[in-house]
N, C-alpha and C positions, 0 to 999 in steps of 0.2 A: 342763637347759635349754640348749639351743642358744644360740651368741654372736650368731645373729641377734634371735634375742628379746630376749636382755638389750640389744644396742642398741637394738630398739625401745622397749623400757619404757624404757631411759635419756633417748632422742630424747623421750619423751612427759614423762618428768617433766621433765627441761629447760624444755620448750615451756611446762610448766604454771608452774613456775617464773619463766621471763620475764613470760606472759600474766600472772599475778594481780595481781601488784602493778600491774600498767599497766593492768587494767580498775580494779582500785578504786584508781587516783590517780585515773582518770576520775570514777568515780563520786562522789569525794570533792568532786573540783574542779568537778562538775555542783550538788552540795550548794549548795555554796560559793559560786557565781554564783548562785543561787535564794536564798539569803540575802541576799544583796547585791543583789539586783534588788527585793526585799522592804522591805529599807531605806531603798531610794531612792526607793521608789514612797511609802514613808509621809512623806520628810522633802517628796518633793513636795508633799502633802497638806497639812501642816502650814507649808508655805510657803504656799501657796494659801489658805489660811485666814487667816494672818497679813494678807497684800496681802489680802483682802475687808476685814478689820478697817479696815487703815490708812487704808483708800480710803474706808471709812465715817467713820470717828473726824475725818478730819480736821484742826485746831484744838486739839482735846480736847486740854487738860493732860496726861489720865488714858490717850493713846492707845496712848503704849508699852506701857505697862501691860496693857492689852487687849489690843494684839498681841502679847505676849509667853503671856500665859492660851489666847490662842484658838492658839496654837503648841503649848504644853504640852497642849493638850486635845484636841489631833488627833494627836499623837505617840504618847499615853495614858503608862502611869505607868511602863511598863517601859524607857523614854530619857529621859535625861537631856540 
């Protein structure tokens, strides 16, 4: 094998070397916002829920209470 070869395969695995891991931190960190954007959008929801309760309840003794259910019941069972 000629020393031009082997610098090209070495220039290549290099290249592949640096590349990988810098596409999948990408990929990892694209995950990772798409979770976190998931999260936010439900704690949204469950705030929204909540403020319809309270806005309803009013007065109600009982309204925390109900705002705290109508929270827990838009979040669903997997957040705590």
């Amino acid at each position: 094998m000629s020393n031009h070869n082997r610098r090209e395969r070495a220039g290549a695995a290099l290249e592949t070397a640096i590349l990988v891991p810098l596409l999948l931190l990408m990929a990892l960190g694209g995950a990772e916002m798409g979770f976190a954007w998931h999260a936010a959008s439900r704690l949204e929801s469950a705030v929204a829920s909540g403020a319809r309760v309270a806005a309803q309840a009013g007065d109600d003794p009982q309204a925390d209470w109900e705002v705290l259910q109508a929270m827990r019941g838009a979040l669903g069972p997997d957040i705590s």
